[in-house]
C-alpha positions as CSV (number, residue, x, y, z in Angstrom):
1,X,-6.9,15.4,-16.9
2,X,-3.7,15.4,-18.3
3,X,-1.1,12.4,-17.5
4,X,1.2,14.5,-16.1
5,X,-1.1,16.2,-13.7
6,X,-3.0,12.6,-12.5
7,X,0.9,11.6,-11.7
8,X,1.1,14.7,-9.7
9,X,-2.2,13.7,-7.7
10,X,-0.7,10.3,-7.2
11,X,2.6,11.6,-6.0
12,X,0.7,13.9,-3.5
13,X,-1.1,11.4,-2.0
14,X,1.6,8.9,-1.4
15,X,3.6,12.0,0.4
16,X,0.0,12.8,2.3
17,X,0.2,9.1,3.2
18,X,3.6,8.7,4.4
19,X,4.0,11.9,6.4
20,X,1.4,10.5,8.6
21,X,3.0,9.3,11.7
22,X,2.4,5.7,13.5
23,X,2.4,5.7,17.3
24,X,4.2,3.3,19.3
25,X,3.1,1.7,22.4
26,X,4.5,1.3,25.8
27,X,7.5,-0.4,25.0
28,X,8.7,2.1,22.4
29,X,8.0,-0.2,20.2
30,X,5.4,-0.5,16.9
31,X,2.6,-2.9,17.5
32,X,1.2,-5.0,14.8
33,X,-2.7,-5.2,14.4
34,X,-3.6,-9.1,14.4
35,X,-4.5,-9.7,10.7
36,X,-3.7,-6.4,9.7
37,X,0.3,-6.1,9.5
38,X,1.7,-3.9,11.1
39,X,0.4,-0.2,11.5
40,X,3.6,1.1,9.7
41,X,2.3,-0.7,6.1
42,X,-0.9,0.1,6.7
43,X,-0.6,2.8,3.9
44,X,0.9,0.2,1.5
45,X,-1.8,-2.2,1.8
46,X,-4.3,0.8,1.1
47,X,-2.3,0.7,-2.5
48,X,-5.2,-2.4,-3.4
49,X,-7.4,0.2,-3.1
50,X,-5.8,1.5,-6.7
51,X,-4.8,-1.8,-8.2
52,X,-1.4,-2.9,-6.9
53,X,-0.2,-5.7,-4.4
54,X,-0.3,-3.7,-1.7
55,X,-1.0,-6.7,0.8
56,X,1.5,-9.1,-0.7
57,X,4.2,-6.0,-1.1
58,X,3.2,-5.0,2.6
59,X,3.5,-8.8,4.4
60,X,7.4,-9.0,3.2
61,X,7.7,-5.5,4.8
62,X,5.9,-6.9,7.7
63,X,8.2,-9.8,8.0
64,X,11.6,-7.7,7.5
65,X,10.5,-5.0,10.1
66,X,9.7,-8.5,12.1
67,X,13.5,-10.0,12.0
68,X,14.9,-6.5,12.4
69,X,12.9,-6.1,15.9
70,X,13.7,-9.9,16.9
71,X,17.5,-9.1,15.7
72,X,17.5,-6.0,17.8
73,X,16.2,-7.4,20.9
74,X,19.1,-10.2,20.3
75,X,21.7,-8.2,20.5
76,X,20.0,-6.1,23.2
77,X,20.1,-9.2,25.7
78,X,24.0,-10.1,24.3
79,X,24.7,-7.0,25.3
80,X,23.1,-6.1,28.7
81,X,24.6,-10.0,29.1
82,X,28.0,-8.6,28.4
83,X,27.5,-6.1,30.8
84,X,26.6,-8.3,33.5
85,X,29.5,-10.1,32.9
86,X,32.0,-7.4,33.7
């Protein structure tokens, strides 16, 4: 196989990959699996599988999709306060 055709392969994978969806749960929100990460970088930790850092690449996704939720639900509660307030 040529270079150029096992880049295509590659490339068709990771779009196979990413076009599956993730479900959320009852809150509307993604859950993460205990040990695991969360189910949305479960495709990027599969990456080991062909020789990159998928995990360690994965766990600082893991922890920015964390802040961003946290973030969210702060300003959620400032604003439902701000509400009450009026």
């Amino acid at each position: 196989m040529r270079p150029i055709e096992n880049l295509l392969c590659i490339a068709s994978l990771a779009a196979l990959l990413a076009a599956c969806g993730v479900p959320e749960d009852e809150s509307g929100k993604r859950k993460s699996l205990a040990g695991e990460g969360r189910e949305e970088t479960s495709t990027i930790r599969n990456a080991e599988n062909i020789g990159y850092g998928g995990n360690a690449i994965a766990d600082k996704v893991d922890g920015a999709l964390d802040a961003n939720d946290h973030r969210v639900d702060e300003l959620n509660k400032q604003l439902d306060a701000a509400g009450q307030a009026n």
